[in-house]
PDB file of N, H, CA, C and O in Angstrom:
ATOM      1  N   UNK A   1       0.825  -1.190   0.000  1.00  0.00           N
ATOM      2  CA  UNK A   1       0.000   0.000   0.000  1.00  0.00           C
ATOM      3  C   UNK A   1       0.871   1.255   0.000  1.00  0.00           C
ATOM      4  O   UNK A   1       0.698   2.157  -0.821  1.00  0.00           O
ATOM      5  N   UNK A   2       1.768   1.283   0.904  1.00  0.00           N
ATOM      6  H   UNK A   2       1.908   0.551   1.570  1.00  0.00           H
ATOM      7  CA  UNK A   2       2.593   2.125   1.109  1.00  0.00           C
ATOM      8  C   UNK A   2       3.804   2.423   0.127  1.00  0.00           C
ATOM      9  O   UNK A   2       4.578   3.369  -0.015  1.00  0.00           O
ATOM     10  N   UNK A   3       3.652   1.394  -0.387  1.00  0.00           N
ATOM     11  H   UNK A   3       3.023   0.625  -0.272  1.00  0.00           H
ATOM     12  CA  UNK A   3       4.805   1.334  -1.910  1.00  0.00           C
ATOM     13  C   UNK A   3       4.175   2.226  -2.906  1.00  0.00           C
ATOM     14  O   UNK A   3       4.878   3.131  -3.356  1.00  0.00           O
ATOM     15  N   UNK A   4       3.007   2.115  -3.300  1.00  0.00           N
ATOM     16  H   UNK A   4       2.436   1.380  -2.934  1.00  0.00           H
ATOM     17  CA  UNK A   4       2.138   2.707  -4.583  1.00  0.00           C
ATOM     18  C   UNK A   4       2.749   4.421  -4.063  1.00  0.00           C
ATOM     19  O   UNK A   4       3.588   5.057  -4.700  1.00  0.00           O
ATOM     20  N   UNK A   5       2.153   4.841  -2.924  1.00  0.00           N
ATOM     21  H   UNK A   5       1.471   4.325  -2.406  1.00  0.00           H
ATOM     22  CA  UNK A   5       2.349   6.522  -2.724  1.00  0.00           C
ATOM     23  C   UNK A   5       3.763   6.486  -2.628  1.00  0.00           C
ATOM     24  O   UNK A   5       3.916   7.690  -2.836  1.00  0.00           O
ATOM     25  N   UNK A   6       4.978   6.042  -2.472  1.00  0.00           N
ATOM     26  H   UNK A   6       4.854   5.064  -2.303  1.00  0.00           H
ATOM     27  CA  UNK A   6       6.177   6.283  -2.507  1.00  0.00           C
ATOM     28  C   UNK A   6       6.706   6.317  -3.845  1.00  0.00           C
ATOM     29  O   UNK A   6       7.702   6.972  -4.151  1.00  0.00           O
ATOM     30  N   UNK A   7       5.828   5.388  -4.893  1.00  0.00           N
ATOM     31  H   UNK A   7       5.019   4.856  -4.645  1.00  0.00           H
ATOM     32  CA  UNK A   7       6.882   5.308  -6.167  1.00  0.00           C
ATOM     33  C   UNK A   7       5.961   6.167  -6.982  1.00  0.00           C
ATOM     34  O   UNK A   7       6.019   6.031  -8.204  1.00  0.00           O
ATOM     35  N   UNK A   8       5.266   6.880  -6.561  1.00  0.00           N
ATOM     36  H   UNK A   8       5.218   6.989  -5.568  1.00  0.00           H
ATOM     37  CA  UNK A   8       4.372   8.191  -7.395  1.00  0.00           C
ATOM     38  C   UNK A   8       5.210   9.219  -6.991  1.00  0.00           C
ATOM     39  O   UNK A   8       5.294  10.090  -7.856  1.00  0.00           O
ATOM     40  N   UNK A   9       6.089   9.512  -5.638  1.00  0.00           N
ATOM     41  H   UNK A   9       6.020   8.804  -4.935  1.00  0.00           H
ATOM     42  CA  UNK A   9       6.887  10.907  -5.659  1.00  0.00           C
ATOM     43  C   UNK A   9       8.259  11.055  -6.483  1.00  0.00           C
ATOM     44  O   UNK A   9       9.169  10.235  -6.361  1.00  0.00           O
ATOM     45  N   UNK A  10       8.322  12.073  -7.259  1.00  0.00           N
ATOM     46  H   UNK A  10       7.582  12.739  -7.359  1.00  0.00           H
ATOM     47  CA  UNK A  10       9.653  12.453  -7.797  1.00  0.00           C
ATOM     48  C   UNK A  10      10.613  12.116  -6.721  1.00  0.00           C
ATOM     49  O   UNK A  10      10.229  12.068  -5.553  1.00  0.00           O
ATOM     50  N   UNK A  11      12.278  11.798  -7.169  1.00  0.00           N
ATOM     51  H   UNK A  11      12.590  11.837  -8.118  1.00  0.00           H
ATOM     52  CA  UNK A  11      13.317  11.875  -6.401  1.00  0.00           C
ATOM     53  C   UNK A  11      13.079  11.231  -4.901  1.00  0.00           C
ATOM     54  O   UNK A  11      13.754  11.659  -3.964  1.00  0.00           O
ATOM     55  N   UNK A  12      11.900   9.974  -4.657  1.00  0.00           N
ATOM     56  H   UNK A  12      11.352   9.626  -5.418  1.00  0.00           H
ATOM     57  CA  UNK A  12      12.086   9.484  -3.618  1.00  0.00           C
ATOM     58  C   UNK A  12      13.346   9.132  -2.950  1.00  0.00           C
ATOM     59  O   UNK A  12      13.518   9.388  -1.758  1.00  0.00           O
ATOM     60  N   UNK A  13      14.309   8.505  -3.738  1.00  0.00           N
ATOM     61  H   UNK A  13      14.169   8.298  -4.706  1.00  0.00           H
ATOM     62  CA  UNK A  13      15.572   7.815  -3.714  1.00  0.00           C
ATOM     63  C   UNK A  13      16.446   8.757  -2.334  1.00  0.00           C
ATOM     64  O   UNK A  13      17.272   8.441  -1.478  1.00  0.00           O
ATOM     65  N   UNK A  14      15.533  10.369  -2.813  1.00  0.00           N
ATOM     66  H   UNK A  14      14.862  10.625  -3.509  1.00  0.00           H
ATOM     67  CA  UNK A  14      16.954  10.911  -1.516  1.00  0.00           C
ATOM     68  C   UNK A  14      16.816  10.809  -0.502  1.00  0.00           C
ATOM     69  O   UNK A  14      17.787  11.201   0.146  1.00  0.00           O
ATOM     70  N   UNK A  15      15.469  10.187   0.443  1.00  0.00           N
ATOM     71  H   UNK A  15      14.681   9.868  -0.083  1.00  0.00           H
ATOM     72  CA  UNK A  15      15.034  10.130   1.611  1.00  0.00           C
ATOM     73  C   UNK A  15      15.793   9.239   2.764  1.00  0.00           C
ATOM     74  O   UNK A  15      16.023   9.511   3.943  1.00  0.00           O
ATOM     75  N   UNK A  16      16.044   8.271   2.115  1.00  0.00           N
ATOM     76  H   UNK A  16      15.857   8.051   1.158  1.00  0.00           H
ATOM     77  CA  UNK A  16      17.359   7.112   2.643  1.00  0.00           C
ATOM     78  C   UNK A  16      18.119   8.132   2.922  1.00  0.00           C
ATOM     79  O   UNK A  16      18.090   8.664   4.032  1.00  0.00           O
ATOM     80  N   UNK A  17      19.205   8.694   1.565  1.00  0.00           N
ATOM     81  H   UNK A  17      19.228   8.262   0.663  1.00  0.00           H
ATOM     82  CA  UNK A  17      20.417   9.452   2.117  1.00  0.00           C
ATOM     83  C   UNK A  17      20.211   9.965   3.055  1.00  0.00           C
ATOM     84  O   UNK A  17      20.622   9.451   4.095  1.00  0.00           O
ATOM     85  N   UNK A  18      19.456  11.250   3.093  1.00  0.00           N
ATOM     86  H   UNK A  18      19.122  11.667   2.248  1.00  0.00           H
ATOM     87  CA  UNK A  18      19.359  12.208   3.628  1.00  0.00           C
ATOM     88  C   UNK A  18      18.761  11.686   5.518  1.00  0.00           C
ATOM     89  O   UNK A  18      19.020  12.304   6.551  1.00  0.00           O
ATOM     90  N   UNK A  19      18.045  10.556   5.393  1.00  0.00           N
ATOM     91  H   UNK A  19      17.834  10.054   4.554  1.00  0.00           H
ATOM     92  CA  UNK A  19      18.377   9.414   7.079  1.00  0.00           C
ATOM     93  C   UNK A  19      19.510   9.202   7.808  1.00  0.00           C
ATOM     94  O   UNK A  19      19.596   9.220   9.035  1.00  0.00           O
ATOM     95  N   UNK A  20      20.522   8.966   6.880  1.00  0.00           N
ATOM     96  H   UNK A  20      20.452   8.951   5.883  1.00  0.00           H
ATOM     97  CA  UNK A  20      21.595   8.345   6.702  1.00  0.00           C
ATOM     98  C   UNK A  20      21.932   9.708   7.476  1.00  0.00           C
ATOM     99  O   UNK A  20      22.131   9.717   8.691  1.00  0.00           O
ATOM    100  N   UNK A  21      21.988  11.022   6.566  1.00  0.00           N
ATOM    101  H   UNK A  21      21.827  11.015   5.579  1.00  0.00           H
ATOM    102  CA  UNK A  21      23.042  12.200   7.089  1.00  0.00           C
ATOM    103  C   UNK A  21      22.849  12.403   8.306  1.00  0.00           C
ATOM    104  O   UNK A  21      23.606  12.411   9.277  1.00  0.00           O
ATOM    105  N   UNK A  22      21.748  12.569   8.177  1.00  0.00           N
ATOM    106  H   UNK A  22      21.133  12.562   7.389  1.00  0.00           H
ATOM    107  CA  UNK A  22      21.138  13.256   9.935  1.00  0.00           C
ATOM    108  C   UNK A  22      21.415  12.101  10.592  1.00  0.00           C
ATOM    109  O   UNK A  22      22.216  12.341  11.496  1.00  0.00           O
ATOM    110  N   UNK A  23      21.071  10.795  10.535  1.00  0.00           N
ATOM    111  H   UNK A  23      20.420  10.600   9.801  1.00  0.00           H
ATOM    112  CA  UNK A  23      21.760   9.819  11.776  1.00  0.00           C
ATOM    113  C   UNK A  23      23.245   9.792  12.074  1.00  0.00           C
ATOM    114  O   UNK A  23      23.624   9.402  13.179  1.00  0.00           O
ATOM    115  N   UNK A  24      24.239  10.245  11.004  1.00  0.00           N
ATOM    116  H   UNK A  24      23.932  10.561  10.107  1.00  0.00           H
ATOM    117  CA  UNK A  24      25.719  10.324  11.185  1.00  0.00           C
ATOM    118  C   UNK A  24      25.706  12.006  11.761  1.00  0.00           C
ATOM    119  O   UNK A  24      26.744  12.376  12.311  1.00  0.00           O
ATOM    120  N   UNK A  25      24.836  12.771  11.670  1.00  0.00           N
ATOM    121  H   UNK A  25      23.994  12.471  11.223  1.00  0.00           H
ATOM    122  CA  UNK A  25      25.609  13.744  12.249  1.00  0.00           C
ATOM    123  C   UNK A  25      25.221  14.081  13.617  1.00  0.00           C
ATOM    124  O   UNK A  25      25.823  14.890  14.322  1.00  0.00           O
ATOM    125  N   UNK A  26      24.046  13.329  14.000  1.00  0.00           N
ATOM    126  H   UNK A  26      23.557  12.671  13.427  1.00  0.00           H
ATOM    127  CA  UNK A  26      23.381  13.063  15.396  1.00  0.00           C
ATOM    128  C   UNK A  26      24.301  12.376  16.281  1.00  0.00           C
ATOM    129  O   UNK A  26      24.426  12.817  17.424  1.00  0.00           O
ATOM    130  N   UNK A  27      25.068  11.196  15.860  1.00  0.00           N
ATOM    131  H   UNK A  27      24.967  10.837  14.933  1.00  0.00           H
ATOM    132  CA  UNK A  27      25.979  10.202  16.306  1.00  0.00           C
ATOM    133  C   UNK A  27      27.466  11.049  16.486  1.00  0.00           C
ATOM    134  O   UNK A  27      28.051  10.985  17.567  1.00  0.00           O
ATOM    135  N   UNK A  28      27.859  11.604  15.693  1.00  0.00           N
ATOM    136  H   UNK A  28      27.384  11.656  14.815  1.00  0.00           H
ATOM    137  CA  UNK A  28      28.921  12.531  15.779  1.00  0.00           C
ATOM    138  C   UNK A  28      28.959  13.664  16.514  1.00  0.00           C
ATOM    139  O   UNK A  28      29.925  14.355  16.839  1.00  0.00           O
ATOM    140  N   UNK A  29      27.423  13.823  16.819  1.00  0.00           N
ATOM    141  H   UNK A  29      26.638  13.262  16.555  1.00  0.00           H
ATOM    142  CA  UNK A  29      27.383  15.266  17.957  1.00  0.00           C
ATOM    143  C   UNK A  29      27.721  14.685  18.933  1.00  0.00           C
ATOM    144  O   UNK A  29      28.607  15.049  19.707  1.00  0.00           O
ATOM    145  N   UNK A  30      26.728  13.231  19.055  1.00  0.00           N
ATOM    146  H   UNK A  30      26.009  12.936  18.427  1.00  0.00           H
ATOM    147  CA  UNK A  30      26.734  12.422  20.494  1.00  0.00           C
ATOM    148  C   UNK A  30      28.646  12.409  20.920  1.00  0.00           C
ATOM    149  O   UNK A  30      29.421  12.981  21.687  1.00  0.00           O
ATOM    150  N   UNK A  31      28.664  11.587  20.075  1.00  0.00           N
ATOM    151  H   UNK A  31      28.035  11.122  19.452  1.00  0.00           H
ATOM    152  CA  UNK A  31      30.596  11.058  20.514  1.00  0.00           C
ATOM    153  C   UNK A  31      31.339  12.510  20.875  1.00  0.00           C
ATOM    154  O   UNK A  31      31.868  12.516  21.987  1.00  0.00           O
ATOM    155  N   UNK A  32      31.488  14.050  19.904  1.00  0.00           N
ATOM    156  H   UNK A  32      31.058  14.045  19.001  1.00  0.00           H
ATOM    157  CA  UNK A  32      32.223  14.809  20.084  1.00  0.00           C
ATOM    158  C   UNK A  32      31.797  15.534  21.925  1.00  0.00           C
ATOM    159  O   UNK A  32      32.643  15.964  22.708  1.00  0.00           O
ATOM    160  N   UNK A  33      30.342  15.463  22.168  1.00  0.00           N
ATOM    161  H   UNK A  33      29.655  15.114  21.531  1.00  0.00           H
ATOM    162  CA  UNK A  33      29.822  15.791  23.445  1.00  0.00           C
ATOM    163  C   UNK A  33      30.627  14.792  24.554  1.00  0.00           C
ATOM    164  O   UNK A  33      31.083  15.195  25.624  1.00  0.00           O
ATOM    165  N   UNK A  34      30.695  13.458  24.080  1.00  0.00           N
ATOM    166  H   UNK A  34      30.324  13.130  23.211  1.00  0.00           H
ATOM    167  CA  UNK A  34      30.752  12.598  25.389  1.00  0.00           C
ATOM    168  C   UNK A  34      32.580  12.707  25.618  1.00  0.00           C
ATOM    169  O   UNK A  34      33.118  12.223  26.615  1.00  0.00           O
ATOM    170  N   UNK A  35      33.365  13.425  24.510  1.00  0.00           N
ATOM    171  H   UNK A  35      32.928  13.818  23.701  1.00  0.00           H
ATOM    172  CA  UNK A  35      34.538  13.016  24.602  1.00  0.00           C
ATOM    173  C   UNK A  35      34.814  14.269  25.304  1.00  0.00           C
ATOM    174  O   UNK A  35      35.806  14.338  26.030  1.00  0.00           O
ATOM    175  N   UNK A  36      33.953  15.363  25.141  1.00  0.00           N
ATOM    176  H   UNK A  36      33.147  15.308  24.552  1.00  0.00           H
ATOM    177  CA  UNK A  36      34.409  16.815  25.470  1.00  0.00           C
ATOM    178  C   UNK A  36      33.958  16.972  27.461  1.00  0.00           C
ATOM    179  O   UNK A  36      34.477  17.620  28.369  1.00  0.00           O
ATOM    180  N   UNK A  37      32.982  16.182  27.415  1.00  0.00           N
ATOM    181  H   UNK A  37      32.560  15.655  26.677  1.00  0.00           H
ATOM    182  CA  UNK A  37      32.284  16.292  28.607  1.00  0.00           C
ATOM    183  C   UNK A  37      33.466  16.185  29.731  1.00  0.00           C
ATOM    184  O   UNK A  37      34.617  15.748  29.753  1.00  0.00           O
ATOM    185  N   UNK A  38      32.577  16.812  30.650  1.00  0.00           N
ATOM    186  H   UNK A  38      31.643  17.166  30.632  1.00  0.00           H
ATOM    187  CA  UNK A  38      33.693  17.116  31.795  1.00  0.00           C
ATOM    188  C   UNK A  38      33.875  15.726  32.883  1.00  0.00           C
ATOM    189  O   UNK A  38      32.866  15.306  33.450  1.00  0.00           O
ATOM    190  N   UNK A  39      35.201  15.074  33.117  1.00  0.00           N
ATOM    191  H   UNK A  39      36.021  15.416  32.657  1.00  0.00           H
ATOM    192  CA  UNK A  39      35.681  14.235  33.561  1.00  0.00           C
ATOM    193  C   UNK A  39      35.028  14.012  35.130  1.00  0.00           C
ATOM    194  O   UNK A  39      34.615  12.973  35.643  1.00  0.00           O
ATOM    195  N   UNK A  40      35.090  15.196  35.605  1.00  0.00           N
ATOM    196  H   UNK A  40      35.426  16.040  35.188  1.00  0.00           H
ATOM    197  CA  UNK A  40      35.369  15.305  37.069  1.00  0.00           C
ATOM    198  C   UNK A  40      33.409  15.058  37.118  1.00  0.00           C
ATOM    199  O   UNK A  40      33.000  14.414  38.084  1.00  0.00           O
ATOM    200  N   UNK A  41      32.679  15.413  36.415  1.00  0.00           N
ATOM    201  H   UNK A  41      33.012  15.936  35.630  1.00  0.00           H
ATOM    202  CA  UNK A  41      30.873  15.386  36.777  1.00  0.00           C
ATOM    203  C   UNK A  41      30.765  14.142  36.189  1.00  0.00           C
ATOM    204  O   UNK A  41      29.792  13.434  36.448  1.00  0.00           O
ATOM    205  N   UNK A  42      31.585  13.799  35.474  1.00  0.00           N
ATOM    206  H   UNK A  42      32.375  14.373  35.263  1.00  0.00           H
ATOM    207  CA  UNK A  42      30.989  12.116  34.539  1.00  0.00           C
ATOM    208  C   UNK A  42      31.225  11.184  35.620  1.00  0.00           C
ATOM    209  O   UNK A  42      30.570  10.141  35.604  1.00  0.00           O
ATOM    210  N   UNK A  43      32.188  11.419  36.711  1.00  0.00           N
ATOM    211  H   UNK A  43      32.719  12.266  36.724  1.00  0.00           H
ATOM    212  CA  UNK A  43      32.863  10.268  38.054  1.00  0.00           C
ATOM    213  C   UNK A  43      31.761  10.711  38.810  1.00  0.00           C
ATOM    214  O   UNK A  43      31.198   9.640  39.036  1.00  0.00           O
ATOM    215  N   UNK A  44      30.821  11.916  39.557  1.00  0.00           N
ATOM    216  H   UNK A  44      31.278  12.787  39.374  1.00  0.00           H
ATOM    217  CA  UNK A  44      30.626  12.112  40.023  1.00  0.00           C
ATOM    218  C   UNK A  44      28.842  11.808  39.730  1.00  0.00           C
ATOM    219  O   UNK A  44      27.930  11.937  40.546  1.00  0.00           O
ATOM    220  N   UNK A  45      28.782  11.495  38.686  1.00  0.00           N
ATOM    221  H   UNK A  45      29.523  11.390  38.023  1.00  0.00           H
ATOM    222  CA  UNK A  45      27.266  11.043  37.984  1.00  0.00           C
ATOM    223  C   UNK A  45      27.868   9.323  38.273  1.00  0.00           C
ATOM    224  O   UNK A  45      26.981   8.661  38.812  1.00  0.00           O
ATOM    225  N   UNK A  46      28.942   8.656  38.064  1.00  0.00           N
ATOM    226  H   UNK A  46      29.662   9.194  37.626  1.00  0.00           H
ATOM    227  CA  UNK A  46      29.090   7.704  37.838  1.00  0.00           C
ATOM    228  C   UNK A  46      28.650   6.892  39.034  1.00  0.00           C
ATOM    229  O   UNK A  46      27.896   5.919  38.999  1.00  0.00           O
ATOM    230  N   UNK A  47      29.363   7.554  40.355  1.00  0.00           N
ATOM    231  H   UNK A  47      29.975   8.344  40.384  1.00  0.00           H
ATOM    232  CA  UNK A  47      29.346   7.036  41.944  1.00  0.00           C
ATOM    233  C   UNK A  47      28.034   6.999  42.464  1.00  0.00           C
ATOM    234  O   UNK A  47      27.549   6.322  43.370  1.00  0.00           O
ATOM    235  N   UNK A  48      27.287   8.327  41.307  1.00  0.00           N
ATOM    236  H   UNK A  48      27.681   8.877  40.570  1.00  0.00           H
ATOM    237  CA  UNK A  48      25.942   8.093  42.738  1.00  0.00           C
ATOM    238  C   UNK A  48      25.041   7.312  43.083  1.00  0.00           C
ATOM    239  O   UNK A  48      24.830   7.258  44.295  1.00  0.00           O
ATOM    240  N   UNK A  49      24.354   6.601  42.342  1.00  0.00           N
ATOM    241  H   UNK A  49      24.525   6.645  41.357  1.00  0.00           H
ATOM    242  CA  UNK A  49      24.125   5.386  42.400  1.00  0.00           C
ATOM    243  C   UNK A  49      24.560   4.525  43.385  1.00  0.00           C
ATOM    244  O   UNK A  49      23.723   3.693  43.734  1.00  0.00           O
ATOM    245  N   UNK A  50      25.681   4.488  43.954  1.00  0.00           N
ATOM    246  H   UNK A  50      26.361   5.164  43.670  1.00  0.00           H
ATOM    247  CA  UNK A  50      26.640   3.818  44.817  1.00  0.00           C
ATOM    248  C   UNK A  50      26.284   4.452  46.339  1.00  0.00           C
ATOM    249  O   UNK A  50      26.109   3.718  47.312  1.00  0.00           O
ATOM    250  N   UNK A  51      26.221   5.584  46.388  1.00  0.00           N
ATOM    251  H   UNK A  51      26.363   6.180  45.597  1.00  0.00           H
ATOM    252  CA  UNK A  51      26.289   6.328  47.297  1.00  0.00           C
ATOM    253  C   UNK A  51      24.825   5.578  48.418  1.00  0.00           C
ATOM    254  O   UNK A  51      23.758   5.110  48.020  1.00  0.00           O
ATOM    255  N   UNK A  52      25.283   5.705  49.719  1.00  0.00           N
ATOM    256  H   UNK A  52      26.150   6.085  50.042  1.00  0.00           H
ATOM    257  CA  UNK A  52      24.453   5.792  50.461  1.00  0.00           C
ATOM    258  C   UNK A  52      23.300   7.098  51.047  1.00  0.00           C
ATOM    259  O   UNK A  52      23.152   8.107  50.358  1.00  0.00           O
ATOM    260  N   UNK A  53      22.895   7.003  51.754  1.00  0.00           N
ATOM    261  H   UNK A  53      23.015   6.183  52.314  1.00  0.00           H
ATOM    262  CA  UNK A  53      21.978   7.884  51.889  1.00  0.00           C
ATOM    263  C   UNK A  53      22.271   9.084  52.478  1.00  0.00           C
ATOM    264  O   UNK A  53      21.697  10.133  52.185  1.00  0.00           O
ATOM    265  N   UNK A  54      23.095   8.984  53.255  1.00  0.00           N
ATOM    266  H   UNK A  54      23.561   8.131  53.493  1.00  0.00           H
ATOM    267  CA  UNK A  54      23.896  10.022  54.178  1.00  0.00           C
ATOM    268  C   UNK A  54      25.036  10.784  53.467  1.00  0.00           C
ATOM    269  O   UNK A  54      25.377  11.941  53.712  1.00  0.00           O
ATOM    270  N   UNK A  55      25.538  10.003  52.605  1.00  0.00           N
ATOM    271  H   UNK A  55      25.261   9.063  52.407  1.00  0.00           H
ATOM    272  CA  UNK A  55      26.491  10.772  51.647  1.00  0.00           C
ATOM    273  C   UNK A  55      25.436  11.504  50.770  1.00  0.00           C
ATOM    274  O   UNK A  55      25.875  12.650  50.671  1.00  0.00           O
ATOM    275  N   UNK A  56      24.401  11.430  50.163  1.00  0.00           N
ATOM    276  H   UNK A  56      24.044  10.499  50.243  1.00  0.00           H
ATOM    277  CA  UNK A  56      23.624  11.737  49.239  1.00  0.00           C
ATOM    278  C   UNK A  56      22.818  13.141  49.911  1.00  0.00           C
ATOM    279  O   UNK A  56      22.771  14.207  49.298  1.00  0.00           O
ATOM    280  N   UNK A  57      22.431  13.009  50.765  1.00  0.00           N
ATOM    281  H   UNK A  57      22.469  12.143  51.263  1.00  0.00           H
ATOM    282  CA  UNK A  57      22.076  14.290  51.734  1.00  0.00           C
ATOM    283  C   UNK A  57      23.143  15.054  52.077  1.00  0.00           C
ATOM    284  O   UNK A  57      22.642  16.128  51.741  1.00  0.00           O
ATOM    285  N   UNK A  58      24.377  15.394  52.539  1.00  0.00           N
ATOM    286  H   UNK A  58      24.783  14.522  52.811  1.00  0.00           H
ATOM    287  CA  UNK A  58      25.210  15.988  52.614  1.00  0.00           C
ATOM    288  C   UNK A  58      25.395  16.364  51.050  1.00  0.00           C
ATOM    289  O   UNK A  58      25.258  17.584  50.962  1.00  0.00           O
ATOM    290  N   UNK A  59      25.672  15.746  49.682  1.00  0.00           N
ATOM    291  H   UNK A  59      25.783  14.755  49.753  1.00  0.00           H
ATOM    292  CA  UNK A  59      26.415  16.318  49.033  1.00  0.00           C
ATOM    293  C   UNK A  59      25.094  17.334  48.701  1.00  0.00           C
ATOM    294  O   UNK A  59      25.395  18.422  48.209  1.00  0.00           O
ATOM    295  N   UNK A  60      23.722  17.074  48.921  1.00  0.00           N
ATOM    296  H   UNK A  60      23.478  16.190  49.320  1.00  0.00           H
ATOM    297  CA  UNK A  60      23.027  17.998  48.069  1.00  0.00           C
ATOM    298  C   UNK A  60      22.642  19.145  48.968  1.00  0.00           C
ATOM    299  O   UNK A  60      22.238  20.214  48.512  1.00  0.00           O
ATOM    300  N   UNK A  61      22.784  18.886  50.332  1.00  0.00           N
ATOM    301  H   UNK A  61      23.112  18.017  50.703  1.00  0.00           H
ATOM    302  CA  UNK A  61      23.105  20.823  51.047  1.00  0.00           C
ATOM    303  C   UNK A  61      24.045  21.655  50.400  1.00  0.00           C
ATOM    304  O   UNK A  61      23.958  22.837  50.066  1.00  0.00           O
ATOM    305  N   UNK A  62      25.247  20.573  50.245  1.00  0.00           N
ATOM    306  H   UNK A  62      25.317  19.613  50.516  1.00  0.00           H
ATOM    307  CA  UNK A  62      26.006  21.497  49.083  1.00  0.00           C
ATOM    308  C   UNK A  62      25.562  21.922  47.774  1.00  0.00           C
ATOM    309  O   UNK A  62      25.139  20.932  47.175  1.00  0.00           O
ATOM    310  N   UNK A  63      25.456  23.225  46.905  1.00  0.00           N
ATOM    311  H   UNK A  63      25.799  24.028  47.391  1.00  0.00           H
ATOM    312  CA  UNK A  63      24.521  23.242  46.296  1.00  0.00           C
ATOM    313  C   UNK A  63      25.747  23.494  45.227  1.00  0.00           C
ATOM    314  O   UNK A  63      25.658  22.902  44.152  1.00  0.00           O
ATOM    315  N   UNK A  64      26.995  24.418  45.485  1.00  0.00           N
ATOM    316  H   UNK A  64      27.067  24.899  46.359  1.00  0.00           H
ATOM    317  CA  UNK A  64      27.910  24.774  44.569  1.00  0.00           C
ATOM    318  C   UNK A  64      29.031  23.409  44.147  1.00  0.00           C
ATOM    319  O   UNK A  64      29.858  23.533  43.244  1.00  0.00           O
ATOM    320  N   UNK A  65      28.929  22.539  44.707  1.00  0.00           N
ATOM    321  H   UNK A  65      28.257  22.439  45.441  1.00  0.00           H
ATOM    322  CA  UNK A  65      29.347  21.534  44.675  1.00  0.00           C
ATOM    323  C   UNK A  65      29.956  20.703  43.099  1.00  0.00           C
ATOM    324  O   UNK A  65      30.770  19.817  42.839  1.00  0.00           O
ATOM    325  N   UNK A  66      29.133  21.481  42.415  1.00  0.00           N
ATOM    326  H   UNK A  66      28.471  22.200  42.626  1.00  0.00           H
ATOM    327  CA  UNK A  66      29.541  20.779  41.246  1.00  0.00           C
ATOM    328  C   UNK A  66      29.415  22.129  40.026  1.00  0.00           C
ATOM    329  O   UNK A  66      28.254  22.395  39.716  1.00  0.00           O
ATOM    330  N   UNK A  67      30.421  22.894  39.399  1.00  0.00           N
ATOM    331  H   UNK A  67      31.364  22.677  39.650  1.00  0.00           H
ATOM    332  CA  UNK A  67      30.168  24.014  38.824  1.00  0.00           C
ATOM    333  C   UNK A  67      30.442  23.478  37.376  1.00  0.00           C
ATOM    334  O   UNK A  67      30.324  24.228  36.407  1.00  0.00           O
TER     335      UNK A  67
END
């Protein structure tokens, strides 16, 4: 069904590519963000999870704690 209205539009063919671009340049934002991202908040996102409850209340009175 969905074939008939696709092979009635001119220049369907570029819709793939143009998937293609935007998924490589979505993926390339992702990687250049995660490589740029800051070390010291990525350990500190990493631990909390870990953290107990008492550590978790103390760090968040601190409010400047993480700039």
């Amino acid at each position: 069904m969905f074939s008939n209205y696709l092979s009635s539009i001119k220049d369907v063919s570029i819709f793939p590519i143009i998937g293609i671009i935007i998924f490589f340049l979505v993926f390339i934002f992702v990687i250049i963000k995660i490589i740029r991202a800051d070390k010291k908040y990525l350990t500190k996102m990493e631990n909390l999870p870990l953290e107990d409850d008492n550590e978790l209340k103390t760090n968040s009175e601190n409010k400047n704690e993480i700039e």
